[in-house]
Every structure is written in structure tokens, then in C-alpha cells.
C-alpha positions as a LaTeX table, in Angstrom:
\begin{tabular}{lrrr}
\hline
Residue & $x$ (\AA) & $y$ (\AA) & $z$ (\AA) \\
\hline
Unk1 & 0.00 & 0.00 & 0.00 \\
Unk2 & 1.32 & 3.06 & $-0.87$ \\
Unk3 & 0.77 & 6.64 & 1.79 \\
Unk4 & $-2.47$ & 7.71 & $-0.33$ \\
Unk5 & $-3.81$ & 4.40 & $-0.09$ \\
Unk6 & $-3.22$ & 4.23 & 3.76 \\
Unk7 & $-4.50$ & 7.90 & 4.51 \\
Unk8 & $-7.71$ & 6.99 & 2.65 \\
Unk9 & $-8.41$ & 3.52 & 4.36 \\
Unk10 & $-7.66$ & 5.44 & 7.70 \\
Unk11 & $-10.48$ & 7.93 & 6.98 \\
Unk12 & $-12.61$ & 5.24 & 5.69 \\
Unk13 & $-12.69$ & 3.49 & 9.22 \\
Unk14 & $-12.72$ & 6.88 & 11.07 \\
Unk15 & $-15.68$ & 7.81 & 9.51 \\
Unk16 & $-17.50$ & 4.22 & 9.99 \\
Unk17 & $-16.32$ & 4.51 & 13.59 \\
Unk18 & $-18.87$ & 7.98 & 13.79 \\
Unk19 & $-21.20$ & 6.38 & 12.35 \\
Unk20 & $-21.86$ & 2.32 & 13.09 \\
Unk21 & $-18.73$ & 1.79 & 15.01 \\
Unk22 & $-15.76$ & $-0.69$ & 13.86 \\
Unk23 & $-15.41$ & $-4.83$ & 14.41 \\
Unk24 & $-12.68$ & $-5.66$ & 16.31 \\
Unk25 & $-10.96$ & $-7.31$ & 13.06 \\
Unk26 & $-11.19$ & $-3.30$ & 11.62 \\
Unk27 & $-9.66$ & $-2.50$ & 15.09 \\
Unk28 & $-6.77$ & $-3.90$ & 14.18 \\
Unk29 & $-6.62$ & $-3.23$ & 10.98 \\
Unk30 & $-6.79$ & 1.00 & 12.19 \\
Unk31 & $-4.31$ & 0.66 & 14.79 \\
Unk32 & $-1.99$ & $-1.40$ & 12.30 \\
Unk33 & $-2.76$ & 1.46 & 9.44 \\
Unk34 & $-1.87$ & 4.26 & 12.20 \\
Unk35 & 1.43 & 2.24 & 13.11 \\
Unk36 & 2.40 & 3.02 & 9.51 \\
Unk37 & 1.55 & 6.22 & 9.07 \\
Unk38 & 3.46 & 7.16 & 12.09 \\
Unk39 & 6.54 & 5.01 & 11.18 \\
Unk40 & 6.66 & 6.82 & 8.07 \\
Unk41 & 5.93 & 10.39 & 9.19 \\
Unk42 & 9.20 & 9.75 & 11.41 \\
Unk43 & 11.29 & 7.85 & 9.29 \\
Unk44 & 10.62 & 10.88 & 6.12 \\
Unk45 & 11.11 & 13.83 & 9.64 \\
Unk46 & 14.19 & 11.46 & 10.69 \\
Unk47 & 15.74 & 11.74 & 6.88 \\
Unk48 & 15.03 & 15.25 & 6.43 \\
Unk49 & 17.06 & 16.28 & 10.03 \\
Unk50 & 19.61 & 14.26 & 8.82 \\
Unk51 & 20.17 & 16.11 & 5.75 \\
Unk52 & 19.75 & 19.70 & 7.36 \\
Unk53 & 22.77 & 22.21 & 7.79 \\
Unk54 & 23.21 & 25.51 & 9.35 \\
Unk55 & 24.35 & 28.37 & 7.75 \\
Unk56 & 25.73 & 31.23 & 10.11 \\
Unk57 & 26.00 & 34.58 & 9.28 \\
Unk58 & 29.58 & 34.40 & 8.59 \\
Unk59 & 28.94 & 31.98 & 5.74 \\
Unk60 & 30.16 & 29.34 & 7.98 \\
Unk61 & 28.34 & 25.71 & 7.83 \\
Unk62 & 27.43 & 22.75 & 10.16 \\
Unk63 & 25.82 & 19.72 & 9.94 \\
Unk64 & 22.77 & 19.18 & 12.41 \\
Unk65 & 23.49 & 16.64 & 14.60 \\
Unk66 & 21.93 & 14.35 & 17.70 \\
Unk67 & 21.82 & 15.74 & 21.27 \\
\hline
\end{tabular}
């Protein structure tokens, strides 16, 4: 499944879960859907830290790196 596909079964079973409510099979299936959602919105915020440098006023650069 690719992001779009995820997002859109996510909002399919929030919106049943308004309405009728969800089976305990869909349950799983949400909190499994979430898990990736949330693995990628880390991984892609992860990546993009990784590749971030500061540029001082001096011209100078440096490489963001962990605490």
C-alpha cells in the first residue's frame, strides 16, 4: 500500500467509527494502518534532520546533529 492508499483507508474506518462503530478485526486493521503512518511520518522527519545544515551569518556551515 502506498501513503495515499493508507491515509484513505484510515479515513474510511474513522468515519464508519462515527457512524456504526468498527469490528474488532477493523480495530486492528486501524491501529496497524496508524502504526504506519506514524513510522513513516518519522522515518521521512528522521531523513530530512539528517540532511539539514546551518548556515551562520559568517557563511560558515554545520551539519545538524543528535543531542
Amino acid at each position: 500500500m502506498n501513503m495515499d492508499e493508507v491515509i484513505a483507508r484510515i479515513n474510511e474506518l474513522a468515519a464508519k467509527n462515527k457512524t456504526v462503530g468498527l469490528t474488532e478485526a477493523e480495530l486492528e486493521e486501524r491501529a496497524k494502518l496508524r502504526r504506519i503512518y506514524i513510522d513513516s511520518v518519522t522515518g521521512n522527519l528522521k531523513n530530512h534532520l539528517e540532511n539539514t545544515t546551518i548556515v551562520y551569518p559568517d557563511g560558515s556551515k554545520k551539519k545538524v546533529t543528535k543531542k
